[in-house]
N, C-alpha and C positions, 0 to 999 in steps of 0.2 A: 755301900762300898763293894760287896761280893758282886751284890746281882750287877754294877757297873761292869768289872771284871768279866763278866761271865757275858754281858752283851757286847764288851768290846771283844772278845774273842772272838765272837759269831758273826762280825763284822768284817773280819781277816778274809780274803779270799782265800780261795782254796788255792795249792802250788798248780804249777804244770810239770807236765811228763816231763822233764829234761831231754834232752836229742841224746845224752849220751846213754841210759838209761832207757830209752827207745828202741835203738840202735841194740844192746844187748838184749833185749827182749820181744823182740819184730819175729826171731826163729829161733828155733832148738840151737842151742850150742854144748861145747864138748867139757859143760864143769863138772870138777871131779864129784865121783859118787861115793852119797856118806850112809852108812849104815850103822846099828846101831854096834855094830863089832869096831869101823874106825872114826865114831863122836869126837873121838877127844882130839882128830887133826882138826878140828875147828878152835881150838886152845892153843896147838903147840906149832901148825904149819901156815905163814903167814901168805903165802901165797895160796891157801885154800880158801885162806879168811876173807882173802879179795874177790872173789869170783861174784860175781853177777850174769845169770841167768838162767836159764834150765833144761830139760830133758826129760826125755821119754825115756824110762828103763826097758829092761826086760818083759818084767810081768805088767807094762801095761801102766804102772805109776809113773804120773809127773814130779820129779825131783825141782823144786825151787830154788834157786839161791839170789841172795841179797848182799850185801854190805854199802851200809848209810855210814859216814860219819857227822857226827853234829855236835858241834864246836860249842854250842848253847844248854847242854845238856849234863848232868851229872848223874853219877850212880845213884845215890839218894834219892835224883826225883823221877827215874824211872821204878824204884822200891815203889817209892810216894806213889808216884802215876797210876801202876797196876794194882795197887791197893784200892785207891780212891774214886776211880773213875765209875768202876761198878756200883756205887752206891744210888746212883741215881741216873736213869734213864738221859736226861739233860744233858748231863758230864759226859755220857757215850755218846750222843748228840754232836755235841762240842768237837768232840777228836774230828769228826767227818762228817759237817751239816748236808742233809741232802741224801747219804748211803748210809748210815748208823741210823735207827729208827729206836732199838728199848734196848733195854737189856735187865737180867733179873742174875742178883748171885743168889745162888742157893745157901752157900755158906755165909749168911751176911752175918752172922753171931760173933763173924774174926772180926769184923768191919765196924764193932762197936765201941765210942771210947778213943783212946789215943793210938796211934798210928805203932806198930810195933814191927813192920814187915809184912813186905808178902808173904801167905802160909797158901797151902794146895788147895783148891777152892774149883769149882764148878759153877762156870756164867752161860745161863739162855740167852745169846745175843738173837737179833734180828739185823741183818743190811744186805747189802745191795752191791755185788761185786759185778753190775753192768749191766745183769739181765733180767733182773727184778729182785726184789725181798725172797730173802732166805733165812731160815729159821736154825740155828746150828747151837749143840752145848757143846763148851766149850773148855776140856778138864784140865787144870794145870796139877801138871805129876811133878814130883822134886828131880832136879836131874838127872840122879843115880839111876832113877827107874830106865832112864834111856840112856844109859851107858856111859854117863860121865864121871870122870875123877876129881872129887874136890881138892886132891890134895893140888891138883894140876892149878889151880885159881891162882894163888898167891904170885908165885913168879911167874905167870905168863899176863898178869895184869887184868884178871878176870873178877870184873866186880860181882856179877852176881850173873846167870842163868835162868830162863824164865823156858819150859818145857807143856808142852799140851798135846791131849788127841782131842780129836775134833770129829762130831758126829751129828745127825740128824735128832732132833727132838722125839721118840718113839719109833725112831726106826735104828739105823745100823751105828752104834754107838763107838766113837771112835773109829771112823771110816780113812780119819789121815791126820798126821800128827805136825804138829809145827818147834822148833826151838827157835829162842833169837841169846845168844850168847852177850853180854854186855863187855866190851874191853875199854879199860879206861888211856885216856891218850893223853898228849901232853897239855892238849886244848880239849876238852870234853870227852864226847866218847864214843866210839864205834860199834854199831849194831850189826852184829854178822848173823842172819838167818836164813833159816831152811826150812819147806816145808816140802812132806811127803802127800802127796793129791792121788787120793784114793787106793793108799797104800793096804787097809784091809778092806777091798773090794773084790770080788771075783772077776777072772782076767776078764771074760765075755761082758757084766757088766761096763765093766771101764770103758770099752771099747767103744759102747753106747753114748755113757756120759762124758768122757774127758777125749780132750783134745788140746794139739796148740793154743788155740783160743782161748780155751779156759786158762790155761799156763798164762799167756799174757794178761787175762783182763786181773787175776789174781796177784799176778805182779806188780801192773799199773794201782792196781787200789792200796797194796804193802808202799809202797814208793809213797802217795800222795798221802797216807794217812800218818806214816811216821816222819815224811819235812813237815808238814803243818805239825807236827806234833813239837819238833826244833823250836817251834814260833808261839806257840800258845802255854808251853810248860812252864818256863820259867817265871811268866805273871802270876798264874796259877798256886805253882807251887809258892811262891814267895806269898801270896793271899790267905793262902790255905793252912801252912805248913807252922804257925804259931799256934792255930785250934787243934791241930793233929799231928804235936811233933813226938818224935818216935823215942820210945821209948826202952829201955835198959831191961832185956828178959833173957839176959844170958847164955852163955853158949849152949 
């Protein structure tokens, strides 16, 4: 029954770039810029929340912006999703056959047992965001670390917040950091995220490695990874989610 599951998923094609979604990410555009002093206008400014696409800053970092909505999706099984998916190289597979290769949690000690919530954990992924396999760990911090107000969650309809830096395996560790904000809607939920592309790099570095290109093909892979993810979660989770239902550990 699972491994059925697990090979009709890998069956799905993969989404396409949408034209509209293209179109926003073909060139630099003028969305606003978040730092970690104004985080929480990704909570309370709903016109921030919509922005799709990105920028060159000042020093040289690529600013990203995203917002998915996916009508198929609930707070739960994106909890469930970033919990589970780590546990087995297949599962990260599965999200994006073809550009996902392995991945390793360091903290797989959370991962044992019944499902209790994502807790801060550190994943060695390996993929492919166009130009070959790239080796990157992946740290997820709680969101206060990066400037967010939990009291903010409740009325502005914020299920949960997922926070990371992002860096090189043995070399510059946390070189650029990502959020994706979760808000729940009337029909599923909206993914509003941001990623910082080589935000602790030296400017001269940057210069070298990042560019527009990198900004788009980063994009195009956030895009195609999280619609296929609208399409494969919910069998998933409903598969899954009676061996690993979550459990009551208090506030």
């Amino acid at each position: 029954m699972v491994e059925n599951v697990i090979d009709q998923m890998f069956e799905i094609p993969l989404p396409k770039l949408s034209k509209e979604i293209r179109q926003k990410i073909n060139k630099a555009s003028d969305i606003t810029t978040i730092s970690k002093s104004n985080i929480n206008q990704l909570i309370l400014n709903e016109d921030v929340q919509n922005e799709t696409g990105y920028k060159c800053l000042d020093d040289g970092t690529y600013l990203l912006s995203m917002t998915l909505n996916f009508p198929n999706l609930t707070v739960d099984m994106i909890e469930w999703w970033f919990w589970w998916y780590s546990q087995s190289s297949t599962y990260y597979r599965l999200w994006y056959p073809g550009y996902h290769s392995s991945i390793i949690n360091l903290d797989d000690k959370l991962y044992k047992g019944k499902f209790h919530g994502f807790e801060p954990c550190t994943h060695h992924v390996t993929e492919d965001f166009g130009k070959g396999n790239v080796t990157l760990a992946i740290k997820f911090q709680n969101p206060w670390i990066f400037g967010f107000d939990k009291t903010l969650f409740k009325d502005n309809n914020i299920g949960t917040v997922f926070c990371a830096t992002i860096g090189t395996i043995g070399g510059v560790i946390g070189h650029s950091k990502m959020v994706h904000v979760i808000k729940e809607k009337d029909e599923g939920i909206q993914i509003i995220s941001r990623f910082w592309i080589g935000d602790n790099i030296p400017r001269l570095i940057k210069r070298r490695l990042l560019n527009e290109d990198t900004a788009y093909l980063i994009s195009k892979h956030y895009f195609i990874e999280y619609t296929r993810l609208n399409e494969i979660l919910p069998p998933l989770y409903d598969t899954y989610r009676e061996k690993f239902y979550k459990i009551d550990i208090g506030e």
